[in-house]
N, C-alpha and C positions, 0 to 999 in steps of 0.2 A: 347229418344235417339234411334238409329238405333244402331243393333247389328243384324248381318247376322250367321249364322251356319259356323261352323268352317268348314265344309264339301261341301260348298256351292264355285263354282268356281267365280271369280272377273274376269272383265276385263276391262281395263283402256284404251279407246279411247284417241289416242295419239295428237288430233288435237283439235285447239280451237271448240267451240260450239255455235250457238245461242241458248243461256238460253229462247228465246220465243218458243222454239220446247218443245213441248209435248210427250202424249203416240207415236202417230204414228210418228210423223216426228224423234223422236227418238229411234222408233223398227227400221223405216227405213235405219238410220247409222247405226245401231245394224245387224243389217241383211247384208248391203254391208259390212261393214267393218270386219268382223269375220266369221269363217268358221262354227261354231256353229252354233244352232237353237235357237233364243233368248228366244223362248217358253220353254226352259228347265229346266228354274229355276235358271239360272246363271244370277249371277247381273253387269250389262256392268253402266260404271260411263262415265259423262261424265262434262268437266270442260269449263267456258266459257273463251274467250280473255285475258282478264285484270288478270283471275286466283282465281277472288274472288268468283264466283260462283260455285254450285258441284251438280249433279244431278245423281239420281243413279237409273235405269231402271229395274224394273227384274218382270216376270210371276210366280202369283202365280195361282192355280189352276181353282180359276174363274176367274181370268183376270189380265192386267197391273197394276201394282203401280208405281209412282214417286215420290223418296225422294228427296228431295231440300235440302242443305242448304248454307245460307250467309254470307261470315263473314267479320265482320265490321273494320279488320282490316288485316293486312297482304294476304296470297295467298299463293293458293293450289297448284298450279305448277309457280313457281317464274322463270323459261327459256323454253320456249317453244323449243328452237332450241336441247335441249335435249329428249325433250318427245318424246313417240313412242307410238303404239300402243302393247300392251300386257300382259300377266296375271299378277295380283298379287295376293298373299295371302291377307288373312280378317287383320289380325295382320299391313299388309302396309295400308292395306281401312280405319282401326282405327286410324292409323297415319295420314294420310290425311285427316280423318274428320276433325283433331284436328288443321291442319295445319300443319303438320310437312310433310314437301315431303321427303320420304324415298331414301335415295341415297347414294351410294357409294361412295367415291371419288380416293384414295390413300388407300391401306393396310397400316397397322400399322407400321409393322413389315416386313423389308426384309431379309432373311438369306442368307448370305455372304458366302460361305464353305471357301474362300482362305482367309479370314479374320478370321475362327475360326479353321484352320489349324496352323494359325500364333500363332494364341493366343496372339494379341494384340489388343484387343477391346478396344478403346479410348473411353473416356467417360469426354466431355468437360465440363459436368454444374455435380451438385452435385446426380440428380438424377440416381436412378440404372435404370429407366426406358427408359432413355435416350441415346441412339446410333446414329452417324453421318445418320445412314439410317431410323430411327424410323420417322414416316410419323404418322398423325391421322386421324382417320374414321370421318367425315361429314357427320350431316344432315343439308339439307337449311330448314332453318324454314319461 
């Protein structure tokens, strides 16, 4: 398995890929696409079309590496019309080996002042956890 240095920057090309590009064809998105120096030691990932492929580019000291990997079922970015290009943390790179695309959706929790002014927080089903504005956090997997 691939495990990157917690101190090591990521960077997530936000557009599909041809998976048949290699070292160069893939310094060379690396290089337009980012204001960085992809010689630096930072690892730029990049995902193809359909979402099921992941390629993760980065210089180590005597030269290029490319990590690949496939997975035989589900996908690494499941909507493209969300993706963008820009950093993540190793902890989101880990999530995404795995398949889990790490994403926001809704906060949990909205606080109300003119509702806990009142002090009448409604609470329709039996849970304490539960308020008319209580929303959940998503990941797509």
């Amino acid at each position: 398995m691939f495990f990157p240095e917690s101190r090591v920057r990521v960077y997530l090309y936000g557009q599909a890929v041809d998976m048949r590009k290699s070292f160069d064809g893939l310094y060379a998105i690396a290089r337009a696409a980012f204001t960085q120096d992809p010689t630096g030691g930072d690892l730029y990932v990049f995902v193809n079309r359909c979402g099921s492929q992941i390629k993760v580019l980065y210089f180590d000291r005597s030269g290029w590496c490319v990590w690949a990997k496939r997975l035989e079922a589900g996908k690494f970015i499941a909507d493209w019309s969300k993706a963008h290009t820009h950093e993540i943390d190793c902890t989101q790179l880990k999530l995404l080996l795995e398949g889990i695309e790490p994403r926001r959706y809704l906060k949990r929790y909205r606080h109300d002042p003119q509702r806990a002014e009142q002090g009448s927080v409604h609470r329709s089903r039996g849970n304490s956890d539960y308020s008319p504005g209580a929303q959940l956090d998503g990941c797509v997997a």
